[in-house]
C-alpha atoms as one frame of an Amber mdcrd trajectory, in Angstrom:
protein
   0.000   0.000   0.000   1.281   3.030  -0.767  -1.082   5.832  -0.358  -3.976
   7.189   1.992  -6.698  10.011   1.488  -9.417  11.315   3.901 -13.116  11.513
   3.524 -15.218  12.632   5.906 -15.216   9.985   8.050 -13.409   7.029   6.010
  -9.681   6.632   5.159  -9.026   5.610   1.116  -5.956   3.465   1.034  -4.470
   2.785  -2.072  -4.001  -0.777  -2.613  -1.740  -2.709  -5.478  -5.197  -3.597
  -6.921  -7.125  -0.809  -5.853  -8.297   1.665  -3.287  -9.996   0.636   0.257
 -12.359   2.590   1.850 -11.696   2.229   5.932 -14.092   3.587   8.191 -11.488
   6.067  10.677 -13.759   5.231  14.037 -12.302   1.667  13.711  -8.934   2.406
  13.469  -7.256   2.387  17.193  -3.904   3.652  16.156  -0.979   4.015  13.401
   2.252   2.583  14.141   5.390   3.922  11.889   8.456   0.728  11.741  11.428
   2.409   9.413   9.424   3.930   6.439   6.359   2.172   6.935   3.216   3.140
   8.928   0.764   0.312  10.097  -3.286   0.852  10.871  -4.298  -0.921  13.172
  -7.844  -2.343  14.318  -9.751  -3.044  17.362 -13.139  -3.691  16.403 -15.004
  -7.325  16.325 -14.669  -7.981  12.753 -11.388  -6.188  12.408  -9.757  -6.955
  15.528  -6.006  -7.456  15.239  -6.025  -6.383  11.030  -3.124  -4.637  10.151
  -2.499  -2.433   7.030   0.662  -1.214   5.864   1.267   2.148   4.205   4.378
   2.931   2.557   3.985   6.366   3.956   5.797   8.520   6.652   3.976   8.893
   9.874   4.389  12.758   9.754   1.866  12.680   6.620  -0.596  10.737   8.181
  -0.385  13.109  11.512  -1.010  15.982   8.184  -3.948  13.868   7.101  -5.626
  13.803  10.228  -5.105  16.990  11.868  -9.009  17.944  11.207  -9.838  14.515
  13.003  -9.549  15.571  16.785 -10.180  11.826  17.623  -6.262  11.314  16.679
  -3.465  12.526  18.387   0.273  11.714  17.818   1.474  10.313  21.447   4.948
   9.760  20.731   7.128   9.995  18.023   5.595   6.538  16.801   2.188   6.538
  17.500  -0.761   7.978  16.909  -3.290   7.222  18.495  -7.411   7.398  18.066
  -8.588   8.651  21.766 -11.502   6.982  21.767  -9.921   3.452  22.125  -7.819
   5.111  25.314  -8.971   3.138  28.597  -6.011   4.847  31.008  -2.706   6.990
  31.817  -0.362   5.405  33.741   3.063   7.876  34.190   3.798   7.797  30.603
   1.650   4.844  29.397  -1.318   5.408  27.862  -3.046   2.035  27.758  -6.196
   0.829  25.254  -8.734  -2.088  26.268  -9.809  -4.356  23.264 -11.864  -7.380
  23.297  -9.136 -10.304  24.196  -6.072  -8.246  24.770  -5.197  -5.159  26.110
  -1.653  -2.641  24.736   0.268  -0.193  26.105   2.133   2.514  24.243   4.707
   5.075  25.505   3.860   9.187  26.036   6.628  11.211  25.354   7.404  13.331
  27.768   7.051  16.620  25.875   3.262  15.347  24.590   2.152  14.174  28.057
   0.789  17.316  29.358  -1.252  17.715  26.459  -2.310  14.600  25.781  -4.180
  14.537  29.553  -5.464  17.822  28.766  -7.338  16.578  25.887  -8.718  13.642
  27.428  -9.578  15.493  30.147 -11.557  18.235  27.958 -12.737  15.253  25.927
């Protein structure tokens, strides 16, 4: 996959044999790993899917910056605050169905990061 558009409330990702429509509330977070960034799902029919986009994680954070559901956490996450279940120090943990994760704050984002949820 190599490219990624926004609709109102759906991601297009280009695909070698075409482009997928992804609904953004079911996205939980991306995940950048060298010059890829990964979507990943938590839903019931989606849980644990994982597309890859051959696309820095800076352009995604451009793509969404409308969406105040997503917020960049770290310098490889972003994250969709909806899935966010707690803070811990700098941990922000998310509850799916089977499984629970835990991602790292940075240290500079942390302040703003609560105040969002908080605000929420």
């Amino acid at each position: 996959m190599t490219g990624i558009g926004l609709g109102k409330k759906t991601i297009f990702v280009k695909l070698k044999g075409g482009i997928k429509a992804v609904d953004i509330h079911k996205i939980s977070h991306f995940e950048v790993n060298d010059d890829y960034t990964h979507i990943h799902f938590r839903t019931a029919e989606e849980e644990n899917e994982v597309l890859v986009l051959l696309m820095p994680l800076i352009r995604v954070e451009q793509i969404l910056e409308d969406d105040s559901n997503f917020m960049r956490i770290h310098r490889k996450y972003i994250v969709n605050l909806n899935f966010v279940d707690q803070i811990v120090g700098y941990q922000l943990n998310m509850k799916f169905f089977e499984s629970d994760i835990a991602l790292p704050i940075a240290k500079g984002r942390w302040k703003l990061i609560k105040s969002r949820l908080l605000n929420a």
